[in-house]
C-alpha positions in Angstrom: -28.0 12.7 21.0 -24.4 13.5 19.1 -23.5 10.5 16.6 -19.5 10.1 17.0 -17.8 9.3 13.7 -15.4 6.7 14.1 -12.5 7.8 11.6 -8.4 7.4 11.1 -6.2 9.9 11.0 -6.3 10.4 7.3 -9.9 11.6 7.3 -10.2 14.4 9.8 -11.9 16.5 7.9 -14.8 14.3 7.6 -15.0 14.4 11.7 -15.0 17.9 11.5 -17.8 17.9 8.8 -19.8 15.4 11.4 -19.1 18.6 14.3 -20.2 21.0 12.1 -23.3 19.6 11.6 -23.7 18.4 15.1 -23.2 22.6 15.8 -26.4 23.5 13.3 -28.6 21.3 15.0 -27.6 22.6 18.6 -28.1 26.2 17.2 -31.5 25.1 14.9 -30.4 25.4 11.8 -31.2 21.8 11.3 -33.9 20.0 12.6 -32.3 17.0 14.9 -34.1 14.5 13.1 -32.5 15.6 10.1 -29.0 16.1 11.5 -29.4 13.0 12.8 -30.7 11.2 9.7 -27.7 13.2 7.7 -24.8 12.0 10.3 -25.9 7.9 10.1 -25.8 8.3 6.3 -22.2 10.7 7.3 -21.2 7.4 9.0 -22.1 4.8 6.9 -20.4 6.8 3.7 -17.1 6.4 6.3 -17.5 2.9 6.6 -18.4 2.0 3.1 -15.6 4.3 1.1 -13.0 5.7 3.9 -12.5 2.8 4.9 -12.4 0.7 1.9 -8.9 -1.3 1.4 -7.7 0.4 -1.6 -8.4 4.0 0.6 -6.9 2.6 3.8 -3.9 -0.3 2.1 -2.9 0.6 -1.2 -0.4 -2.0 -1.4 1.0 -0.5 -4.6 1.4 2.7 -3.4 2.6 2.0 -0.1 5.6 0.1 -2.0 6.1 3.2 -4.5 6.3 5.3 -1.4 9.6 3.5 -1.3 11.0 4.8 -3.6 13.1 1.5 -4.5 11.4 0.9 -8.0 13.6 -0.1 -11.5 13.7 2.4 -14.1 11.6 0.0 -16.3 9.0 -0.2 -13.9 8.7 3.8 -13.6 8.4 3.7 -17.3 5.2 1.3 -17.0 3.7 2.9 -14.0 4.2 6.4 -16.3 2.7 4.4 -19.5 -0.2 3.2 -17.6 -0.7 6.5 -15.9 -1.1 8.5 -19.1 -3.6 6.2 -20.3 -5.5 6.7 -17.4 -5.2 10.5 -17.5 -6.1 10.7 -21.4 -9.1 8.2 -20.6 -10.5 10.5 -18.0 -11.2 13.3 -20.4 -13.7 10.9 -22.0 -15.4 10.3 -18.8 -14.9 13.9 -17.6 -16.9 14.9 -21.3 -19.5 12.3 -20.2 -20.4 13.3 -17.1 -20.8 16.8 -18.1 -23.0 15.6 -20.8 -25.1 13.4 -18.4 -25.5 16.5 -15.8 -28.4 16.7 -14.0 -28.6 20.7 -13.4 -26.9 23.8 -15.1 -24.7 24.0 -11.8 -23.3 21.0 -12.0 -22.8 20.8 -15.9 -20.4 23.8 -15.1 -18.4 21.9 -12.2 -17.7 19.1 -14.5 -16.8 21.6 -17.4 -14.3 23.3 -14.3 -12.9 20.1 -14.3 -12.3 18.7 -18.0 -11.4 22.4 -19.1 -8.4 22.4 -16.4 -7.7 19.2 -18.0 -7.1 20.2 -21.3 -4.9 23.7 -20.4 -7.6 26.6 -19.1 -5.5 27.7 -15.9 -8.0 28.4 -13.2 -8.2 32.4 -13.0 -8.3 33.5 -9.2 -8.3 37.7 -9.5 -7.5 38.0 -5.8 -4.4 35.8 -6.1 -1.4 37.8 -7.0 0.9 36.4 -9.0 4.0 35.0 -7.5 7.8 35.1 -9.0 9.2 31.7 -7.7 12.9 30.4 -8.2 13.4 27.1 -10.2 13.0 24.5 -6.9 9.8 26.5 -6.3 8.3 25.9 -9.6 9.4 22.2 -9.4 8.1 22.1 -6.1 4.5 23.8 -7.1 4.4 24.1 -10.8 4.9 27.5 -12.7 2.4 30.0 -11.7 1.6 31.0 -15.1 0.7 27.2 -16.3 -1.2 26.4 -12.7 -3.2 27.2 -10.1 -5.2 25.4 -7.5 -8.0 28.1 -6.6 -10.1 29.9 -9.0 -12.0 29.2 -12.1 -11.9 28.4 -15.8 -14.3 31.3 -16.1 -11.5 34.1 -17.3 -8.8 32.1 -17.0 -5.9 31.2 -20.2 -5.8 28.4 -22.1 -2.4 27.2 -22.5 -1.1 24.1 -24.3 1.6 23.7 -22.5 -1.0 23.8 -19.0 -2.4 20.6 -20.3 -2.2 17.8 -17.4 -1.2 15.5 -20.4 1.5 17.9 -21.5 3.1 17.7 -17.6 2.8 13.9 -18.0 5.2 14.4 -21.6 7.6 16.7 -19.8 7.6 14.1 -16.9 8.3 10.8 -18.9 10.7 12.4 -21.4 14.0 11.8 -18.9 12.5 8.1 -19.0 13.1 7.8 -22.8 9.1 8.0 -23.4 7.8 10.3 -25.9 4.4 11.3 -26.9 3.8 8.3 -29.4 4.4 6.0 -26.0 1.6 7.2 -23.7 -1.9 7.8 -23.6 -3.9 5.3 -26.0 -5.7 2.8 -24.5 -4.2 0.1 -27.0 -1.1 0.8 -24.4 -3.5 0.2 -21.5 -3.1 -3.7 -19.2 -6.4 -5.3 -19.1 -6.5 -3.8 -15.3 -6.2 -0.3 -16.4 -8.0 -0.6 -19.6 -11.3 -1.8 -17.0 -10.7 0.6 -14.7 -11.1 3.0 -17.5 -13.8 1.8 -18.8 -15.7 1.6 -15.4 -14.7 5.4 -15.4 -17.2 6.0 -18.0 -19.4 3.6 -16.9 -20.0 4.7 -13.3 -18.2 7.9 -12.4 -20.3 9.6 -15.5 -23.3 7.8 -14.8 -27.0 9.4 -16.6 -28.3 8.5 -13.1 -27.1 11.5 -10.5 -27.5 9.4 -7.6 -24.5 7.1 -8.9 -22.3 9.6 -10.3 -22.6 11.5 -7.4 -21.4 8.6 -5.3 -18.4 7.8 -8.2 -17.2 11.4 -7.6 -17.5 11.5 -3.7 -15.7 8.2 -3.3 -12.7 9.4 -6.4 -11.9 12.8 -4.5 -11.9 11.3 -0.9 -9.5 9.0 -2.1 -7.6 11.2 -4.1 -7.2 13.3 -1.1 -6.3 10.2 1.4 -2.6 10.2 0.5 -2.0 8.5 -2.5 -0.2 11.5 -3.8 1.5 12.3 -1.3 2.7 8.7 -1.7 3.9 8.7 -5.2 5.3 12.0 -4.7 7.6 10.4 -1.6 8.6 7.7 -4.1 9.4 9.9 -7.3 11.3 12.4 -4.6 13.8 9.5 -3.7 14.0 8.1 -7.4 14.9 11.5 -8.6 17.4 11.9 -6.0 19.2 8.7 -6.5 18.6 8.0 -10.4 16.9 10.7 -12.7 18.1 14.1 -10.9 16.3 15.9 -14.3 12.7 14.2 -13.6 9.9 16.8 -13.2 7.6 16.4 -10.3 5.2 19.0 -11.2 2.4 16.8 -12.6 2.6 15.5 -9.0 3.2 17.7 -6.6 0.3 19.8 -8.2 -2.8 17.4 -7.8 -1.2 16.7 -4.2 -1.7 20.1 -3.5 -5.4 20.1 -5.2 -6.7 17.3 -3.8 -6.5 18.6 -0.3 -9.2 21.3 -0.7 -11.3 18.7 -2.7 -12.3 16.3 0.0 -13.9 19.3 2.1 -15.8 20.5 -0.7 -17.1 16.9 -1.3 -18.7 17.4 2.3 -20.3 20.1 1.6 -21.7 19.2 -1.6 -23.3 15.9 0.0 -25.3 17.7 2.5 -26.6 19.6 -0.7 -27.5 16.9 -2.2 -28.7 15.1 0.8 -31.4 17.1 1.3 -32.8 17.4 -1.9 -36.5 15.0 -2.6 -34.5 13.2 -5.7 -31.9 11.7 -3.6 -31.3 8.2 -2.8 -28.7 6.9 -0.5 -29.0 3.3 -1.9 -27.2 4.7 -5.2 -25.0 6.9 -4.0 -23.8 4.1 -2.1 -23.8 1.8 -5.1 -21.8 4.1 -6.8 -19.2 4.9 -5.2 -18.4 1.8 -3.8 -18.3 0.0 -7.4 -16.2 2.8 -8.4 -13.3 2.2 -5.3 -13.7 -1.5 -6.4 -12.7 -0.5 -10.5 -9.6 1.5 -8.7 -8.8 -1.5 -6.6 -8.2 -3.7 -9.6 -5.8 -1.0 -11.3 -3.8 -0.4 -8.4 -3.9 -4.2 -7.4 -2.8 -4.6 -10.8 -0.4 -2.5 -10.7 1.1 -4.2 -7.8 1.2 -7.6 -9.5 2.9 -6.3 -12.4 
């Protein structure tokens, strides 16, 4: 038998995941029974989160991909943004609290210490000398990076996600005493947040584990690409001094982070403690909390 994964075209790589696996039952290195057990559970994770509306029709984002938005409305999106990103480091702080192993208290410390300005550290990477549309493009080498780890890297303040958002909103007229505090936040983002904490950093492994598969294959579906497409054409036509960095970076990270989600499942998968019922639970309440901020979004 060789279970076919129905998927679109932006989630390859979880079809190539579903070969791969198919290729270490043919050659033993999994038991067919387990293959096959993993690649119905492969299937119904596609169904459940790939292929949930706010992955597949973002109607807010599809319309920012426009790039025909007001001024005033960038300075909300920006506004609500921050207040998101600020609220994440409190979930981020959670779930490394709530870990369930050593290994994966020091994946979510990767995380939150990127966060707050530790540029990952990758000592095979040299370090490149790029021109001023290059750093805009990708960021300045010395403040980012999107392979390595916090373990010998620099903490910088100025390599604080938060800090990009400041530089970013400052050609709006938005300053530091604008963003980031949840008294700022709609009642749609101010639930979204909360549900952050609630679900994403979850005591119970099973739905945290979910949250964080269902965030990063989102985040990787082309949302980013989309608001970059939209802040591309408003820079060009209205703010020429807006930096996209903030942007453009996490476009480029989330890429490598949906294959790595993959991987870590069928860790997980196989492991006596781990139930599909919650995994599924979470992550699906977790693409829900994100469709109420985008949908909100939209209606504002």
């Amino acid at each position: 038998m060789h279970t076919q994964i129905e998927i679109n075209s932006n989630n390859q790589s979880i079809a190539a995941f579903a070969e791969s696996i198919n290729t270490k039952k043919h050659s033993g290195k999994l038991s067919e029974s387990k293959a096959e057990e993993f690649l119905d559970f492969l299937q119904e994770v596609n169904q459940e989160f790939l292929q949930h509306s706010i992955v597949t029709n973002n109607l807010y984002t599809y319309w920012f991909q426009q790039g025909g938005f007001s001024l005033k409305h960038l300075r909300h999106f920006t506004v609500q943004f921050s207040v998101f990103s600020n609220q994440f480091l409190v979930a981020q702080l959670k779930k490394m609290i709530n870990a369930d192993s050593l290994e994966a208290m020091r994946s979510a410390k990767e995380i939150l210490a990127n966060e707050i300005g530790v540029v990952f550290y990758n000592k095979a990477k040299k370090k490149q000398k790029l021109n001023a549309e290059e750093i805009e493009k990708e960021g300045d080498p010395e403040l980012v990076s999107i392979s390595g780890s916090i373990d010998g890297g620099t903490f910088r303040f100025t390599a604080a996600h938060f800090e990009w958002l400041l530089s970013f909103a400052k050609p709006l007229g938005l300053g530091f005493g604008d963003m980031g505090k949840l008294s700022y936040a709609t009642d749609s983002t101010k639930f979204f947040c909360e549900e952050l904490c609630r679900i994403y950093a979850s005591e119970d492994a099973n739905i945290a584990a979910g949250a964080s598969f269902a965030i990063e294959n989102w985040a990787a579906a082309g949302f980013w690409q989309q608001l970059v497409d939209g802040l591309t054409i408003f820079k060009k036509t209205q703010v020429p001094e807006l930096h996209l960095a903030f942007f453009t970076w996490h476009n480029r990270l989330e890429a490598q982070h949906a294959h790595s989600t993959l991987k870590e499942l069928e860790e997980i998968f196989f492991k006596p403690n781990f139930d599909k019922e919650k995994f599924l639970i979470g992550g699906i309440a977790m693409l829900n909390a994100l469709s109420i901020f985008w949908n909100g979004m939209f209606e504002d």
